[in-house]
C-alpha positions in Angstrom: 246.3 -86.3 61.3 245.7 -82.8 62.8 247.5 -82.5 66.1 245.9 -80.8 69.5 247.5 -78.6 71.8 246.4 -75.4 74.4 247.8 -72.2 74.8 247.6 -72.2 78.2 246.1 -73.9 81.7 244.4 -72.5 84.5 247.3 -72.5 87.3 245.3 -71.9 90.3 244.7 -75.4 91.3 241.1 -77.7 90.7 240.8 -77.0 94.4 242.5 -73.1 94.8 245.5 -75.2 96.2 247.8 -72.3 94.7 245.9 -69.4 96.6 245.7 -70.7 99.6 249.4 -71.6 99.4 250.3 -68.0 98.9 248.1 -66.3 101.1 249.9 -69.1 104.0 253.2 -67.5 103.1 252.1 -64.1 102.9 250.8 -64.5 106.6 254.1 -66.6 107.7 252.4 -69.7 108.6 254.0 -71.7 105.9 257.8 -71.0 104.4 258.8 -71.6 101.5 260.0 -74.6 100.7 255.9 -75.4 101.5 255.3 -72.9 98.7 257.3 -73.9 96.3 255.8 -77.4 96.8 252.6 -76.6 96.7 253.4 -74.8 93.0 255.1 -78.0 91.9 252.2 -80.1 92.8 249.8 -77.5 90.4 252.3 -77.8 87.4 252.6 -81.0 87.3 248.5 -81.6 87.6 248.6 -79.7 84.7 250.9 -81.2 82.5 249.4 -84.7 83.2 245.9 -83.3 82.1 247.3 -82.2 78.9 249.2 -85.6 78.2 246.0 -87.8 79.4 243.7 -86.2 76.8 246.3 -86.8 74.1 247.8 -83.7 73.5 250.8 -83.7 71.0 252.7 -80.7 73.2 252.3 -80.0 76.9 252.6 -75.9 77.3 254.9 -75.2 79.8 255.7 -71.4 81.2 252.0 -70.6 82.0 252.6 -70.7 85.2 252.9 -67.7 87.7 253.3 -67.0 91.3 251.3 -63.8 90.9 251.2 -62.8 87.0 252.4 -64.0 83.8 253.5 -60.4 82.4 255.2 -59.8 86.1 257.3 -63.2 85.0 258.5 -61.4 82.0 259.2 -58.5 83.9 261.6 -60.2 86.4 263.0 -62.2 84.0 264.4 -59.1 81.6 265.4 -57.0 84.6 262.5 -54.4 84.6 262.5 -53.6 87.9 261.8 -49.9 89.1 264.6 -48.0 90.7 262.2 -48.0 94.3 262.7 -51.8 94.8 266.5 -51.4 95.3 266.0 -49.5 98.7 265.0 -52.3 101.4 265.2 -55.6 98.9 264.0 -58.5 99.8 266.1 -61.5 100.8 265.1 -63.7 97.9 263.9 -63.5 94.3 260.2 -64.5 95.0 259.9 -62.2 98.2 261.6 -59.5 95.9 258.6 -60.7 93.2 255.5 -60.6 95.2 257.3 -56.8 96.7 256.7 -55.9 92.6 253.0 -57.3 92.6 251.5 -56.5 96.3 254.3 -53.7 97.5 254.4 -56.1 100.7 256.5 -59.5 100.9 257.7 -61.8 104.1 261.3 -60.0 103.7 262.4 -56.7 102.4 260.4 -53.4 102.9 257.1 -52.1 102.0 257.3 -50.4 99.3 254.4 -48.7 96.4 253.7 -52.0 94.1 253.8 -52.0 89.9 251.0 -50.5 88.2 247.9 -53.4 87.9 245.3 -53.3 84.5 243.2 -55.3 82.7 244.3 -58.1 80.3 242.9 -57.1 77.0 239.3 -57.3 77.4 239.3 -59.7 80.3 238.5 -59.3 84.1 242.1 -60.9 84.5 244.8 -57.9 85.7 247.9 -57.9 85.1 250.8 -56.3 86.6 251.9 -52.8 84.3 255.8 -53.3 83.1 257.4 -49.6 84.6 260.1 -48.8 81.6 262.6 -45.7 82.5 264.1 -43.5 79.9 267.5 -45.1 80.4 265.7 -48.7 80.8 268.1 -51.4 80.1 267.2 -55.3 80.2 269.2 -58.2 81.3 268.1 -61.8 80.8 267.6 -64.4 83.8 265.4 -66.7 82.7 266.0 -69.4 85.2 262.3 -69.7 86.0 261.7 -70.7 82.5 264.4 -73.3 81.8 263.7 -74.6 85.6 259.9 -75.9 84.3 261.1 -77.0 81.0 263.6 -79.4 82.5 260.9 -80.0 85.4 258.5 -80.9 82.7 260.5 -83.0 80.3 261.8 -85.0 83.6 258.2 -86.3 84.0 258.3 -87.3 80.1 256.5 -84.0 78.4 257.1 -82.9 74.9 256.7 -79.4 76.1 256.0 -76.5 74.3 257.7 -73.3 76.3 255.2 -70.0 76.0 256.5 -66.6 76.6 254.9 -63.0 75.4 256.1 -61.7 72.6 258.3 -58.5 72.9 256.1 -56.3 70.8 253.0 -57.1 73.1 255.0 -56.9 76.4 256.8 -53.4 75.5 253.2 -52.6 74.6 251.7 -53.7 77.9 254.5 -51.0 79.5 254.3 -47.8 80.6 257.0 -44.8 81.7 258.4 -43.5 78.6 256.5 -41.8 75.9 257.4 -44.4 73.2 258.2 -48.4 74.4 259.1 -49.4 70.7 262.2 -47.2 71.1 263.3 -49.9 73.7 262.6 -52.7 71.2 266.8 -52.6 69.8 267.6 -52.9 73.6 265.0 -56.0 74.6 265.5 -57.6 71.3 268.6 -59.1 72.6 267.3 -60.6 75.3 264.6 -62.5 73.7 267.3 -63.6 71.5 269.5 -65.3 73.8 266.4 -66.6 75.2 265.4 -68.6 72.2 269.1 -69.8 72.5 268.6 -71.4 76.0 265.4 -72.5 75.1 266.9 -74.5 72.1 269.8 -75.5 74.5 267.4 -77.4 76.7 265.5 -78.8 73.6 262.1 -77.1 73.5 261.1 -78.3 70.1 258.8 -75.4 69.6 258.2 -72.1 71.1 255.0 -70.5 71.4 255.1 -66.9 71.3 252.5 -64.5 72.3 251.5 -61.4 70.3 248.2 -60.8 71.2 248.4 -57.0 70.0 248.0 -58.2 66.2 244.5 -58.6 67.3 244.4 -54.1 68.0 244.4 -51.3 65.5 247.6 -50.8 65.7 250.0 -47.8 64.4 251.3 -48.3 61.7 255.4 -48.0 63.2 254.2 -50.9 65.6 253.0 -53.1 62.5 256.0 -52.6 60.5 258.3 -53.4 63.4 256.8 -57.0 63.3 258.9 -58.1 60.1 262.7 -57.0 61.0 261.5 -58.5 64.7 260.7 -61.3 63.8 263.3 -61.9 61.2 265.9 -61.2 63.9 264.2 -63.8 66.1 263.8 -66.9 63.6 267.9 -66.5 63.1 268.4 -66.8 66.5 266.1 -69.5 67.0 267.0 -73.5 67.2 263.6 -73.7 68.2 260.4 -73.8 66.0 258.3 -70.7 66.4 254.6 -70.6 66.6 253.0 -67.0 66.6 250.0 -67.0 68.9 247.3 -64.3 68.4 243.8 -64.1 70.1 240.9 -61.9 71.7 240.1 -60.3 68.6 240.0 -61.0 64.3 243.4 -60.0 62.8 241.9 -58.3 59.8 244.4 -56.3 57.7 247.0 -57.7 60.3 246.3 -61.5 58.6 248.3 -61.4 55.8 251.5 -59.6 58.5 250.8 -62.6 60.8 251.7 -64.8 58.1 254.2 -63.8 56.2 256.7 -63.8 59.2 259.3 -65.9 59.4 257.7 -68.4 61.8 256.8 -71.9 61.5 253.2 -71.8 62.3 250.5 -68.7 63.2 247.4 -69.4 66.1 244.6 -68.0 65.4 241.1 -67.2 67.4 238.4 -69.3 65.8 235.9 -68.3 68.4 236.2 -64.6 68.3 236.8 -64.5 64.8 235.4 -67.3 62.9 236.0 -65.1 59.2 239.5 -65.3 59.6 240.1 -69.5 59.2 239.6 -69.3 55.3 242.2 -66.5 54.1 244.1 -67.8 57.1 244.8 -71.1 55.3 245.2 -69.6 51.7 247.8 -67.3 53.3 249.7 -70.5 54.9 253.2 -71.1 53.3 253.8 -75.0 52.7 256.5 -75.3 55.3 253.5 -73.4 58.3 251.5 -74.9 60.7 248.1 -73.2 60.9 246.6 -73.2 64.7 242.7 -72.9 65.2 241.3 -72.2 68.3 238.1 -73.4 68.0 237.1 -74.7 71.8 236.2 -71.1 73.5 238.5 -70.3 76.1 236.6 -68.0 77.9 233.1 -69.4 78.7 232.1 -73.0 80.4 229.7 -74.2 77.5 230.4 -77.3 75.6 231.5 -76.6 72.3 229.4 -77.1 69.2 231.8 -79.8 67.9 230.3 -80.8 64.7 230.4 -77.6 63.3 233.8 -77.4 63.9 233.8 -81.0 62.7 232.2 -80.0 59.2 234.4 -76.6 58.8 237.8 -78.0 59.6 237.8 -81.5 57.7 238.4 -80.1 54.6 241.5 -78.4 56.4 242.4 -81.8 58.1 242.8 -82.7 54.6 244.5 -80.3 53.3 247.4 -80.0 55.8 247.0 -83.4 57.6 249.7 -82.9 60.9 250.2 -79.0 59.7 246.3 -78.5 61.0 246.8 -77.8 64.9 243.4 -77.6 66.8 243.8 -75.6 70.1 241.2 -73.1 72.5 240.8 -70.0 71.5 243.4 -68.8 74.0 244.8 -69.6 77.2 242.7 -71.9 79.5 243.7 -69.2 82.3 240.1 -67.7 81.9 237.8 -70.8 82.7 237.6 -72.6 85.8 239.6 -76.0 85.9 237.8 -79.3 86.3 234.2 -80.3 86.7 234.2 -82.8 88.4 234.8 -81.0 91.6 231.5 -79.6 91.1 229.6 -82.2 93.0 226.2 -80.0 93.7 225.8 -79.1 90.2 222.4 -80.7 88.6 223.0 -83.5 86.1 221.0 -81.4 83.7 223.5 -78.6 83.8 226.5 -80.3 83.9 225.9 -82.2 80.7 226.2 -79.0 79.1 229.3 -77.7 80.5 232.7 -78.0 80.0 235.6 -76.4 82.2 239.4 -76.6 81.3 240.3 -80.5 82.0 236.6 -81.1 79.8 238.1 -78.8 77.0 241.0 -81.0 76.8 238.7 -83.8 76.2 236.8 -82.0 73.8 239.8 -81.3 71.5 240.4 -84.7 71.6 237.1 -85.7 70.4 237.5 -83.2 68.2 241.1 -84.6 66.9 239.4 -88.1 66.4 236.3 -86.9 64.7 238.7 -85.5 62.2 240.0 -88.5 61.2 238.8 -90.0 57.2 235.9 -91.8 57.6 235.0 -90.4 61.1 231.1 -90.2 62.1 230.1 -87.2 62.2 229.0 -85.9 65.7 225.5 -84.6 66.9 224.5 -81.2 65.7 223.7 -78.3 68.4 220.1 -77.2 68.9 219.7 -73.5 67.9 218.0 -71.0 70.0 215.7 -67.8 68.3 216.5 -64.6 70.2 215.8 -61.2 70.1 218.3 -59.1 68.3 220.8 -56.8 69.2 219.1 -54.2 67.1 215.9 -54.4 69.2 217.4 -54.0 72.3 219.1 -50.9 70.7 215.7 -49.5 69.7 214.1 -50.5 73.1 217.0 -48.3 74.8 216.9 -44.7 72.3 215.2 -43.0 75.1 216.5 -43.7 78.4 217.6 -40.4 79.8 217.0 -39.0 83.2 214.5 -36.5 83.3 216.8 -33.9 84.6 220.2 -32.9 83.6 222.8 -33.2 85.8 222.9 -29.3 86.5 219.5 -29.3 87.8 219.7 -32.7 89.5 223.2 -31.3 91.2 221.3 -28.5 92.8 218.5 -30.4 94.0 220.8 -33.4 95.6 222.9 -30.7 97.0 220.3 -29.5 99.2 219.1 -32.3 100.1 222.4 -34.0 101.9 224.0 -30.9 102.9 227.3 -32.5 102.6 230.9 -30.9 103.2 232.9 -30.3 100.5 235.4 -33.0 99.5 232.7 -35.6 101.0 234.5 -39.2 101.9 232.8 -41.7 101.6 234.3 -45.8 100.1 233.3 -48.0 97.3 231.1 -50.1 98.9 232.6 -53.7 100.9 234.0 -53.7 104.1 236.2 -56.8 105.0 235.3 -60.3 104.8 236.6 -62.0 108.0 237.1 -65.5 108.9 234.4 -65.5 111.1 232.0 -64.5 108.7 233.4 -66.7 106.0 232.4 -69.6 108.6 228.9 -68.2 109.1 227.9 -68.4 105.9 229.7 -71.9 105.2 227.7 -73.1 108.4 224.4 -71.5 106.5 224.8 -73.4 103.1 225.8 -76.5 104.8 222.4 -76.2 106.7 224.2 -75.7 110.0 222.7 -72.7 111.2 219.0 -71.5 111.2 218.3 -68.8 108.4 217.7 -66.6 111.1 220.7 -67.3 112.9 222.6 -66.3 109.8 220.5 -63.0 109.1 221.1 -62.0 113.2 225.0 -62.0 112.4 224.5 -60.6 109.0 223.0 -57.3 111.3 225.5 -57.6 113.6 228.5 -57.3 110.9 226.3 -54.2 109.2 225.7 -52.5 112.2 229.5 -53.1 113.2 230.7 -51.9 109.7 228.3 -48.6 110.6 229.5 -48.3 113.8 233.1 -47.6 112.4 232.5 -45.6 110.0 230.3 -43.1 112.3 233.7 -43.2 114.8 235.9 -42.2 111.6 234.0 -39.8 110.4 233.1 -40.9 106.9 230.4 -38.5 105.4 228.6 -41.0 102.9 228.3 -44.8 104.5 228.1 -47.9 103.4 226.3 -51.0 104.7 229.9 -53.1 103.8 227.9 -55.7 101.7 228.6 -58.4 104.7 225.5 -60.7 103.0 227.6 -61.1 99.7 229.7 -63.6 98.6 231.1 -61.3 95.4 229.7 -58.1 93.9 228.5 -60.4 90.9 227.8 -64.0 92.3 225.7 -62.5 94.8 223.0 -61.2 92.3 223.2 -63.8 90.3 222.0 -65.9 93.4 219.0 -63.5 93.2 217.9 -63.5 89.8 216.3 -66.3 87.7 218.1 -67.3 85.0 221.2 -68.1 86.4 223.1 -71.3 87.6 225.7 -71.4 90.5 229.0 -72.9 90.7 230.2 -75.0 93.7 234.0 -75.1 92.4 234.0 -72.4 89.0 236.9 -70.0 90.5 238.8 -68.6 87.7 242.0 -66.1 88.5 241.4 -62.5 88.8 244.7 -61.4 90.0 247.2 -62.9 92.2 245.8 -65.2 94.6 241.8 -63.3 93.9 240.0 -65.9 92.7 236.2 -65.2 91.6 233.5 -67.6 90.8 230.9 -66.1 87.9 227.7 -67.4 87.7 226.4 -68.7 84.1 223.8 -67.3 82.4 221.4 -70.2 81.8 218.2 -68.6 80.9 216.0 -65.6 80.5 216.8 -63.1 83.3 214.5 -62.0 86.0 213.9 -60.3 89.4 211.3 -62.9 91.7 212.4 -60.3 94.9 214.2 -57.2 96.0 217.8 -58.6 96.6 219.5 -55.7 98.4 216.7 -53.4 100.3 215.9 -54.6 103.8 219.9 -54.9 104.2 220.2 -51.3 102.9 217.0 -49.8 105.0 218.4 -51.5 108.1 222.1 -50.2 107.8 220.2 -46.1 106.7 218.4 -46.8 110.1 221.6 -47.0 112.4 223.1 -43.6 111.3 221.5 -40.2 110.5 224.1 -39.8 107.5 223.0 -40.8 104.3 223.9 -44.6 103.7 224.7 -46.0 100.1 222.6 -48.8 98.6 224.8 -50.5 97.0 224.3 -52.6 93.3 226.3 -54.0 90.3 225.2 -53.1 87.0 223.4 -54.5 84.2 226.8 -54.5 81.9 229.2 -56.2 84.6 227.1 -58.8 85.9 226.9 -59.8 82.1 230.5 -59.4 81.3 231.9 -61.3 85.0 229.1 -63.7 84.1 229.3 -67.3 82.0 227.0 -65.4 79.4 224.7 -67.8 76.9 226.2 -68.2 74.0 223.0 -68.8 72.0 221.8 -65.1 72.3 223.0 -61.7 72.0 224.9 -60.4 74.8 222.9 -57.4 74.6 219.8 -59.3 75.1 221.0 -61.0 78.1 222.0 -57.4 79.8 218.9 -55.6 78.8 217.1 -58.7 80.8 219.3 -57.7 83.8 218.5 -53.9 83.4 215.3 -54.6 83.5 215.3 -56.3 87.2 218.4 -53.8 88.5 215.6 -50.9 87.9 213.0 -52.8 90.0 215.8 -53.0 92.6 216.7 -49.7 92.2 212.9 -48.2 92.5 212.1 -50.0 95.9 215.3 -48.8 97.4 214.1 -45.1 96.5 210.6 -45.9 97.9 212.7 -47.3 100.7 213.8 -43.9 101.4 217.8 -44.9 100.4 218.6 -41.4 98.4 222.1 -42.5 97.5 222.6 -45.2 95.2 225.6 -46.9 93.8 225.5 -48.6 90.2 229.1 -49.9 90.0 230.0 -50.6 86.3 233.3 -51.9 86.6 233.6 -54.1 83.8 232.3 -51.6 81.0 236.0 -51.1 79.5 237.0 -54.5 79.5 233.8 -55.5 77.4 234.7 -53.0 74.7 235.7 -54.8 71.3 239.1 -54.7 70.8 238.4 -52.9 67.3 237.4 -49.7 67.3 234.8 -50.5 64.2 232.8 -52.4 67.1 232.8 -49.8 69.7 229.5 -47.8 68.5 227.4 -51.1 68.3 228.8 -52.4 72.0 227.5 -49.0 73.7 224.9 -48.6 72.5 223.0 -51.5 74.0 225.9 -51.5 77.4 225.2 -47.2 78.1 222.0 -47.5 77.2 220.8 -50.9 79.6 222.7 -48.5 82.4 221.0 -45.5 82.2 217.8 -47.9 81.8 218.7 -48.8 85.7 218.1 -45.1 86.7 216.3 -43.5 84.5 213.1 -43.7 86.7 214.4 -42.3 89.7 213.6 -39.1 91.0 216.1 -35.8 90.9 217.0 -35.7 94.3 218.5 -38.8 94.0 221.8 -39.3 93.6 223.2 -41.7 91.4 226.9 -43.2 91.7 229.1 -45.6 89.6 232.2 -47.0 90.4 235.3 -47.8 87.8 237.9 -50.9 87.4 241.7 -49.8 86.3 241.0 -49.1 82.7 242.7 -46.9 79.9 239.7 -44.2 79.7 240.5 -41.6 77.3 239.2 -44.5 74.7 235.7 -44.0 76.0 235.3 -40.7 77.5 232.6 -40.1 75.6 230.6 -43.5 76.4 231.4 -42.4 80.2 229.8 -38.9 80.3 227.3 -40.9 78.6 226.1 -42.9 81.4 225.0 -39.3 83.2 226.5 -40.8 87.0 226.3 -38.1 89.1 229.5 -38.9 90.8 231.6 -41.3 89.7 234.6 -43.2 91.7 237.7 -44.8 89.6 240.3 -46.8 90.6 243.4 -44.7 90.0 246.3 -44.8 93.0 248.2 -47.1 91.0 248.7 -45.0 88.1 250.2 -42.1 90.0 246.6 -40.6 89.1 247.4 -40.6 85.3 244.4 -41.8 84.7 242.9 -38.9 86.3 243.7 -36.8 83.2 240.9 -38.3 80.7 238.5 -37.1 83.4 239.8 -33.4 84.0 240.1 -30.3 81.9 236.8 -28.4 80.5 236.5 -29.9 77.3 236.5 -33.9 76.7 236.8 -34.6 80.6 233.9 -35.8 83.0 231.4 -33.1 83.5 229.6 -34.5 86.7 230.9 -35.3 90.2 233.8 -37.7 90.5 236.1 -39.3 93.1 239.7 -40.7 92.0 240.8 -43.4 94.5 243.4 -41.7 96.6 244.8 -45.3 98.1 245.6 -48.6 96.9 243.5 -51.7 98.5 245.1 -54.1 96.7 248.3 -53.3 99.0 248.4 -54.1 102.2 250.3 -51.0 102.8 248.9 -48.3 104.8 248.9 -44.7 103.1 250.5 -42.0 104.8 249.1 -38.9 105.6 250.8 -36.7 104.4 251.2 -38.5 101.4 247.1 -38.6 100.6 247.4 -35.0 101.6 249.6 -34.4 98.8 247.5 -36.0 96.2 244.1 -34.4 96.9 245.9 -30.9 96.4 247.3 -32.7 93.2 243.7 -33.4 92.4 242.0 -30.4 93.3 244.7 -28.6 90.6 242.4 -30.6 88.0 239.2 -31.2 89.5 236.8 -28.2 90.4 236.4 -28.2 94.4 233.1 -28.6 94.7 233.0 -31.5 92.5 235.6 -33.6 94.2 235.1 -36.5 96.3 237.3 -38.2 98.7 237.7 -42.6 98.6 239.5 -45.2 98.5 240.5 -46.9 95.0 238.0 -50.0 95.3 236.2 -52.0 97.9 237.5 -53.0 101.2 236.8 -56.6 101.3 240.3 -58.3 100.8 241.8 -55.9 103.4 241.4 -56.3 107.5 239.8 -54.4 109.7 243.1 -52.8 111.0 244.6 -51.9 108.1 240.9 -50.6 106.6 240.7 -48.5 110.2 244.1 -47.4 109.5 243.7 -46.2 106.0 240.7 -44.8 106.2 241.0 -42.9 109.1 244.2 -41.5 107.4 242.2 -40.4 104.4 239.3 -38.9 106.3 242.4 -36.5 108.5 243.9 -35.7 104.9 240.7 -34.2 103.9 240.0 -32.7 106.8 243.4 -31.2 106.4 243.0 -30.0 102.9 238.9 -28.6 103.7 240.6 -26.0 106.7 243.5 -25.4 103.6 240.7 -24.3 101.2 238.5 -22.7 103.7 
């Protein structure tokens, strides 16, 4: 009978009990012994979900206090020379001094490096490899859950990253598989422990097999791999997802491991060659329950494709998600406001347990089979490519630059931040007290205005040249428009992990996409009233809203964003006619939504540039139009940036040391507009020094032309406080202030 298991579980707790744990012992109000609890308590949730629906394994090593690729980190010794100085008194406080820079003991100090996970909004924290790096095994975490686990009567299945993927993931010398002799050891001895504790199998991640990868990186694979099924007592199962393995198939599986996962949902074409090419001694994994959206699965498809498999391989057929669980919210049935009607046809992690167990039974000889899906017609995503040929400005950005620059008159090196100002408490309880019908609508609105006219109010006193209304009405950048729009439903309890203890909660995209009514001008025309410097109205793109969305999965993805595009330019016209002159289009999930293969990239932006440039393409020369960036490799899709035609642009780029800057600089192949690198991390709580941000802007002005430059933060404000946002930024605005009389 064909066996069920899950790469991975969500590890944030059905009710955030993890993030609120952390965030208690950042602030000191808990210790921990109360934190290490409170992650106990999670784990073990988890593994009782797994083993109630019937699961043959229970996947243990999921679990992070921060990161799963920061585990790995800790656990072979990568540790940046920068953390010795003022180390923390523990190994958890010396962890979370890696991920934020900032833990209850030891000193502040500049934290890791933070990207995004393949093509997901999840971020992960950047291994930082030395020329001299050498790795050393403590994988006491690991073999502390295992023995946890199997104490409350779990077959468990230990999961770690593969070492090809994780010296991948690195950065800091100029080729990571040179390190591979010098980590292979440590994965080794790992298997060893692993086997000494009696972890049956081993899962092992290598989601890179999904990439184009060079061809040294491929042909380390084999001689890895062979080195690692020696060592192992264990039985290894090679996991691969996010992407079709394509000439990678046939590498996959002839290694020397005892069965190969594969992505059924993002790659469908792969499941036939993938069982000729299984050896009679393999286990074939197919993850066929999407692991990255909240709709039930079409079970009797999968029903009708795989029996034939279920056949064929009987207990050697493993049915799984797609990938890790990690990307879906956890249970609902904690959604208690959600419509009957909607909830019928969703499914979060604890339902797509259940539905692999379904699954597993209907696979059984002589099973019924189960009730067919209802298809949808749709427009295609060659329409929406036609409909978008033409959607150029009509000005260039030479001519527009002129025109804008006479119209604000602003100083060179203008500061100005990406958009949200801090979310307190207080105003957290405001708009609880609102949707629990506590307060009068316009009781909510009146401190709304006060919190906008506060946020203006400081930034007039530091001296910022471009304002911001700091977005006080919003909930998230993406939740908040979904709220707005027809065509989307809203989650009580659908928090999935961002980073660390970020959760956010997408909407899902339920229907056909509208605009009944401006979402974001009376805000924006009453914060441009308070100040006689230009104040940004401030929206999320067509292309993000889609990909940090629940998207339909019965229509193109272009369709849906084309939909959006088409209400963002409403928005976007009545805040002109508004008389807002700036206006931010923030696009920060445009990387992550790029196919993993290059052979998709010319399809994907098409439709995403285009449905962008449909927002503005209206508007009239004098106005300036801004996007903002997420932490993302860029010099893949220079060319689909400069595409967009954003007057200025903003990226997140303080944790990379500015490397990233250098895809946007130079004269050729760089970004020919306006453009502000982020000159701080926000997603530290430390305060930059002035000198220090002084420093980088004469860095950045050796790359970027003067009057082109702009002065921000790296992203929006709203996880940080009001003293250490008054602190920062006042910093920043001295630096430039600094660096204008230098260049003067």
């Amino acid at each position: 009978m064909a066996q069920t298991h899950i790469l991975g579980y969500p590890r944030i707790g059905a009710q955030r009990e993890l993030k609120r744990a952390q965030e208690a012992y950042w602030k000191g109000d808990i210790d921990q012994k109360a934190l290490l609890a409170a992650g106990s308590q999670v784990r073990s949730k988890n593994w009782q979900a797994q083993q109630s629906a019937g699961l043959a394994l229970t996947t243990v090593g999921d679990f992070a206090w921060y990161d799963q690729v920061l585990n790995h980190s800790l656990m072979f010794g990568v540790v940046p020379e920068r953390f010795a100085d003022g180390a923390a008194d523990n190994k958890l406080d010396q962890y979370f001094r890696l991920a934020r820079g900032r833990a209850p003991s030891g000193e502040p100090v500049a934290a890791n490096a933070m990207t995004k996970w393949f093509d997901t909004n999840y971020h992960y924290l950047v291994p930082e490899f030395s020329a001299d790096q050498n790795f050393e095994l403590d994988a006491e975490w690991l073999l502390a859950e295992v023995e946890e686990a199997q104490q409350l009567g779990h077959n468990v299945k230990p999961v770690v990253i593969g070492p090809l993927t994780y010296l991948w993931l690195g950065r800091g010398v100029d080729n990571a598989l040179d390190l591979l002799p010098k980590l292979l050891p440590c994965y080794q001895q790992l298997l060893v422990e692993l086997a000494d504790v009696a972890a049956q199998w081993v899962q092992i991640d290598e989601p890179i097999l999904g990439l184009d990868l060079p061809a040294e990186w491929r042909d380390a694979f084999a001689a890895t791999y062979a080195t690692l099924g020696k060592a192992s007592g264990s039985k290894l199962l090679l996991a691969t997802y996010f992407s079709a393995l394509e000439e990678n198939l046939p590498l996959a599986f002839g290694l020397p491991v005892d069965g190969v996962h594969i992505d059924a949902v993002r790659a469908p074409q792969d499941v036939a060659p993938a069982a000729k090419l299984l050896n009679d001694e393999q286990v074939l994994s197919v993850g066929v329950i999407n692991g990255r959206n909240v709709w039930r699965t079409d079970l009797a498809r999968w029903q009708k494709e795989l029996q034939p498999l279920a056949e064929k391989f009987g207990d050697r057929l493993w049915v799984s998600a797609s990938c890790s669980l990690l990307h879906c919210p956890v249970d609902l049935e904690t959604e208690t406001g959600l419509a009957d009607a909607h909830k019928q046809k969703l499914a979060y992690s604890r339902q797509k347990l259940d539905e692999l167990n379904t699954l597993q039974q209907a696979l059984k000889p002589g099973a019924d089979a189960l009730p067919a899906f209802t298809k949808t017609e749709s427009r295609s995503e060659a329409e929406v490519r036609a409909e978008l040929d033409s959607t150029w400005r009509a000005q260039k950005y030479p001519q527009r630059a002129e025109v804008q620059r006479e119209r604000w008159q602003l100083p060179l090196l203008p500061t100005t931040t990406i958009g949200s100002f801090p979310q307190t408490d207080v105003l957290r309880q405001v708009r609880r007290q609102f949707r629990n019908g506590e307060i009068s609508e316009q009781d909510y609105n009146q401190h709304l205005r006060a919190e906008i006219a506060e946020a203006v109010r400081r930034q007039e006193i530091l001296g910022l040249d471009v304002l911001v209304h700091g977005e006080a009405e919003r909930n998230d950048m993406v939740e908040y428009f979904g709220e707005q729009l027809d065509g989307f439903v809203h989650t009580g309890n659908g928090w999935v992990q961002s980073y660390g203890s970020r959760c956010v909660k997408p909407p899902i995209i339920a229907g056909d996409i509208s605009r009944p009514n401006a979402m974001t001008v009376e805000w924006s025309k009453y914060a441009q009233s308070l100040s006689k410097k230009p104040v940004k109205g401030m929206l999320t793109g067509p292309v993000t809203i889609l990909n940090w969305s629940f998207p339909r999965e019965d229509v193109p993805r272009a369709v849906s964003c084309l939909q959006i595009a088409k209400a963002l330019r409403e928005e976007v016209l009545d805040l002109e006619s508004a008389g807002i002159g700036i206006i931010q289009i923030d696009e920060p999930a445009l990387r992550e939504g790029v196919p993993l293969r290059a052979s998709g990239h010319d399809d994907y932006f098409a439709w995403a540039v285009g449905c962008f440039r449909y927002t503005c393409s209206e508007v009239q020369a004098e106005t300036q139009i801004h996007t903002h960036m997420c932490y993302s490799n860029f010099n893949t899709i220079m060319d689909a940036i400069v595409a967009l035609d954003a007057d200025v642009i903003t990226i997140e780029s303080a944790r990379s040391d500015l490397r990233l800057l250098q895809a946007f600089a130079g004269d050729e192949g760089g970004y020919p507009n306006e453009i502000g690198p982020g000159i701080y991390d926000i997603h530290s709580p430390n305060v930059p020094d002035r000198a220090e941000l002084v420093t980088r802007l004469q860095q950045l002005l050796e790359v970027i032309p003067l009057e082109k430059l702009w002065v921000n933060p790296d992203c929006g404000l709203k996880t940080r406080n009001w003293s250490e946002v008054g602190a920062a930024l006042l910093n920043m605005v001295e630096a430039t202030r600094t660096v204008r009389a230098e260049v003067a």
